[in-house]
C-alpha distance (Angstrom), angle and dihedral (degrees) to the residues before:
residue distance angle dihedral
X1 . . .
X2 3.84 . .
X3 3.46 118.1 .
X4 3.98 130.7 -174.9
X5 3.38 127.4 -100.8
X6 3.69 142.7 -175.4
X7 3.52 98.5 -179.3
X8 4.37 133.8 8.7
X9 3.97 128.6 -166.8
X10 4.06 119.8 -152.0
X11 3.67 81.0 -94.5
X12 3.44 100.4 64.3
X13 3.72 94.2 -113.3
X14 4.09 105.7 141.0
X15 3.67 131.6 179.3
X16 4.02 117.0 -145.3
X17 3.55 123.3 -161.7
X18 3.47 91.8 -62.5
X19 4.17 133.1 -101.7
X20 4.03 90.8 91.4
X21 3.95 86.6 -101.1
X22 3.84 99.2 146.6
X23 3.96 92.2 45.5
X24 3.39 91.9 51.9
X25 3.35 96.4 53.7
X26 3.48 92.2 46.4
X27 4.07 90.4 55.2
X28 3.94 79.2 49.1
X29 3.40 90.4 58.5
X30 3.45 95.0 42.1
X31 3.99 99.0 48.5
X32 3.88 81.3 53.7
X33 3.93 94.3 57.2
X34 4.10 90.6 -117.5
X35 3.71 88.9 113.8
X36 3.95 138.1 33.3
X37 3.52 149.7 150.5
X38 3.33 97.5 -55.4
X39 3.76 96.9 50.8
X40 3.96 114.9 122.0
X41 4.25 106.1 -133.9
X42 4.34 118.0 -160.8
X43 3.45 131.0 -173.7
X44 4.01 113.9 -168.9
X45 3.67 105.2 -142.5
X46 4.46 134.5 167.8
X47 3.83 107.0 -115.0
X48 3.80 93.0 -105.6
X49 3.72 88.9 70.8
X50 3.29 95.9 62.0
X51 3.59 116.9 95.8
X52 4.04 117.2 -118.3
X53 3.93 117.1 -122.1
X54 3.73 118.5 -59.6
X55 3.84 94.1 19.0
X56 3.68 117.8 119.5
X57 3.88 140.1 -171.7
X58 3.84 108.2 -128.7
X59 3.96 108.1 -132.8
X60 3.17 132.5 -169.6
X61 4.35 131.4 -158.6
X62 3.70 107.0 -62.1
X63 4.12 91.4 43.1
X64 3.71 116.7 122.2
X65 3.65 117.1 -161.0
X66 3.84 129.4 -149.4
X67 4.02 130.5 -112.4
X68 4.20 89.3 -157.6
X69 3.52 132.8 40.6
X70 4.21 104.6 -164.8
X71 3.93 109.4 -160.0
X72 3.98 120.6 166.7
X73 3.34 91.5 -99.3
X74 3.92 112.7 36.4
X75 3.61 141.3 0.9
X76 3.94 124.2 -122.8
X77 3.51 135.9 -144.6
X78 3.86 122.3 -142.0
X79 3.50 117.7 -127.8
X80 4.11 109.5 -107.6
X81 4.14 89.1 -122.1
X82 3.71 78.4 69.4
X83 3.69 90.0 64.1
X84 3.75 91.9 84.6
X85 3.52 90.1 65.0
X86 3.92 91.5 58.2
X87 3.95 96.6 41.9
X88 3.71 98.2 71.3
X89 3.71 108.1 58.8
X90 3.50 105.9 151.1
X91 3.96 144.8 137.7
X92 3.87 108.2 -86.5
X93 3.55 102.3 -159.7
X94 3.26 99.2 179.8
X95 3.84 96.4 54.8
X96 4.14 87.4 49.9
X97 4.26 112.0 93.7
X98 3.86 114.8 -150.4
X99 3.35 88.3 -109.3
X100 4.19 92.6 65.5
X101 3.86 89.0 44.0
X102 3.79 99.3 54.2
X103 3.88 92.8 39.1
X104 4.13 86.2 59.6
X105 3.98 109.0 50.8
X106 3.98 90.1 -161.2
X107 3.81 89.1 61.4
X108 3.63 84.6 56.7
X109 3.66 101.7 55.7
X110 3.64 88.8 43.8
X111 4.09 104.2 45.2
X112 3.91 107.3 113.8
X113 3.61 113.1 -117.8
X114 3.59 86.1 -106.1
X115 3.50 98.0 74.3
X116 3.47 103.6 57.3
């Protein structure tokens, strides 16, 4: 999986754009069996938006991390404390407004009853 990024740490923490898009549809992906533990996740990035040594992206629960940072001019490998970051893609409901879940139809079909 390759996922967008505007910005990655040394530990394969990123940041997108912002809204949690890509994570959620990762845990999409994941709730649907497409994706799993096992499943390798990219981000192409230019060396400048790679964070220097000691820097770090905070995250918060629905952030995925990255096992490969692709610049121009090398490839990187996560750390594998980073892999708890990765192992919990799922649907955070409660972090989801109404206004994300009727603007995506498969969040619809898939709310549980108890969040409507």
């Amino acid at each position: 999986v390759v996922m967008g990024t505007v910005a990655v740490d040394s530990q394969g923490r990123r940041i997108g754009k912002g809204g949690g898009f890509s994570d959620l549809e990762l845990a999409l992906a994941t709730e649907a069996g497409l994706v799993g533990p096992d499943t390798i996740i990219t981000t192409t990035v230019h060396e400048t938006q790679v964070l220097g040594e000691g820097e770090a992206i905070p995250t918060v629960a629905h952030d995925v991390g990255v096992h490969l940072i692709v610049t121009p001019t090398q490839i990187l490998r996560a750390p594998p404390p980073a892999q708890t970051l990765r192992c919990k893609a799922s649907i955070f409901w409660e972090e989801l407004t109404a206004e994300k879940i009727a603007s995506i139809p498969l969040l619809q079909r898939l709310r549980p009853s108890s969040q409507t």
